[in-house]
N, C-alpha and C positions, 0 to 999 in steps of 0.2 A: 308578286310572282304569278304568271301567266303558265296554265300546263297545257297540252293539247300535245294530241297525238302527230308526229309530224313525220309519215313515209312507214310508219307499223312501228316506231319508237317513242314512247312516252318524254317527253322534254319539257323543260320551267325554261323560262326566261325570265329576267327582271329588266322589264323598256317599260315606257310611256305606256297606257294601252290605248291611246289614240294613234299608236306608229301603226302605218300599213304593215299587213303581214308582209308583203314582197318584201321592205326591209327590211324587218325580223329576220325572216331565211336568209337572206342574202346576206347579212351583215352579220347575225349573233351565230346563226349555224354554218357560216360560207358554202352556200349551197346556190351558185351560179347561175345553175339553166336556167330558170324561170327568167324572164327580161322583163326591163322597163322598157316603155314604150312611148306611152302619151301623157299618163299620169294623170286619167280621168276613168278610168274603167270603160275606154269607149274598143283599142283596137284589140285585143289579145293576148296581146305577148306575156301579159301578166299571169297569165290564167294558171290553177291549180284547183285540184279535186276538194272541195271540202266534203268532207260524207258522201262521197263519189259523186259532186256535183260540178261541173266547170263553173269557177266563179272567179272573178277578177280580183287581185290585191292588192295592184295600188293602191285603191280607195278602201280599203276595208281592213277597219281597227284591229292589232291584234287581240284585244278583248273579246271580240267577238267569234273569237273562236277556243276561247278555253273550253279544253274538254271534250274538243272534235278532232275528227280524224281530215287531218291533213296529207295530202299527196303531191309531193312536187314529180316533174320530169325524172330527177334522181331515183324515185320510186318507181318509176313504170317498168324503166332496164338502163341502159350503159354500152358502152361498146363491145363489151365481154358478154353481156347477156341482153342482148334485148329482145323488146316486145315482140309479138306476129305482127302488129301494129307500125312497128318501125323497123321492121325486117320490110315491110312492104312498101313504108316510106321509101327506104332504099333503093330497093326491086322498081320499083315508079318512077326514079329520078326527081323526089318533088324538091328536096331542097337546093336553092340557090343562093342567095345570101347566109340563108340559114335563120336571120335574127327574130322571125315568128314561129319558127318552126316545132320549139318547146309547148306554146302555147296552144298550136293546131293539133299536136297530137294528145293534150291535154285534152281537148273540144272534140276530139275523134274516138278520145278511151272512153269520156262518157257516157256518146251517141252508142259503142258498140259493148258499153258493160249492160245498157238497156232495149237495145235493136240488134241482132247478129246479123238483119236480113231486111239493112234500111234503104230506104227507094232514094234514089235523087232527089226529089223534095225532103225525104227526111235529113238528107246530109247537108244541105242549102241551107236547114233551118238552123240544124246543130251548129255548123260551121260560122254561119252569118255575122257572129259578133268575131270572127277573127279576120286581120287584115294581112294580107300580103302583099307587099310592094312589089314584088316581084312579079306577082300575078299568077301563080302555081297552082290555081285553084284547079285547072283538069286532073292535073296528078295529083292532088291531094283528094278528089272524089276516085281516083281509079286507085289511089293505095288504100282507102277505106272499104272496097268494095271488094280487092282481094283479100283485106286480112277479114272483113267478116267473110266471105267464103273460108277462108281458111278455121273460122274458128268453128263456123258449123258443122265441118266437116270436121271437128275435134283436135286440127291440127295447130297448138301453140295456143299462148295464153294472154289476155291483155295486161297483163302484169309477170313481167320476167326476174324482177325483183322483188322480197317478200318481204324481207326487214332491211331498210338504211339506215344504218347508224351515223347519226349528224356527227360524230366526235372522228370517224373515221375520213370527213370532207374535213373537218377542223385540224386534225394532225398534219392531211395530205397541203392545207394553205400555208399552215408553221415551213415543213419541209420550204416549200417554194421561196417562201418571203427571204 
């Protein structure tokens, strides 16, 4: 049994602990946003906060994170409450297909829980390991540069959500099936 903290809720699993977390989430908590992508830890899509760090989980055992605080998309906001972060996603127009788009604002909570007031080179570097096919990379540096204005200015927060409860995505997949 694996525990680790997953979006501000304490949760055991019993998998393999050589399964990538991305499957863990995705499969034992049905917890969707996060995506696969490449399934080498090269483009993004994967990416979620460990200890408020953007890290990728395709490749990364869930062992390796018993005991840490995990954050997926689920955790930042939703369509009911979201980020200043992805309020400005919005406002920017960045997404188009959509399918990096979990993972970029993963790699943007980061950059702005540690920067509120990061230069374009800061955001090039932050952002670097995510990929968009679509190429939205202008509006994804001009939604990062309105919400950290936004946050300096104490307006909104990079976490619109405080506690996810994983059983609350589990009941809403039962409903569905």
């Amino acid at each position: 049994m694996i525990s680790f903290k997953l979006n501000g809720q304490t949760v055991n699993v019993d998998a393999p602990g050589d399964t990538p977390l991305l499957w863990v989430v995705r499969e034992h908590f049905a917890m969707k946003g996060t995506k696969f992508g490449c399934g080498m830890g090269l483009c993004g899509a994967c990416s979620m906060l460990i200890d408020g760090v953007s890290s990728r989980t395709c490749i990364m055992p869930v062992q390796t994170v018993a005991n840490r605080n995990i954050t997926t998309i689920e955790g930042i906001g939703n369509p009911e409450m979201m980020s200043t972060l992805q309020n400005a996603w919005v406002e920017a127009d960045v997404p188009q297909c959509g399918y990096c788009q979990s993972g970029q604002i993963i790699s943007a909570t980061a950059l702005l829980s540690q920067n509120n007031n990061p230069s374009d080179s800061d955001i090039d570097t932050a952002m670097s390991g995510n990929i968009c096919r679509c190429g939205t990379y202008p509006n994804v540096k001009k939604a990062i540069k309105s919400a950290a204005a936004d946050l300096r200015n104490g307006k909104g927060r990079l976490q619109a959500v405080q506690v996810f409860d994983p059983a609350t995505a589990l009941e809403t997949e039962e409903v569905q099936s």
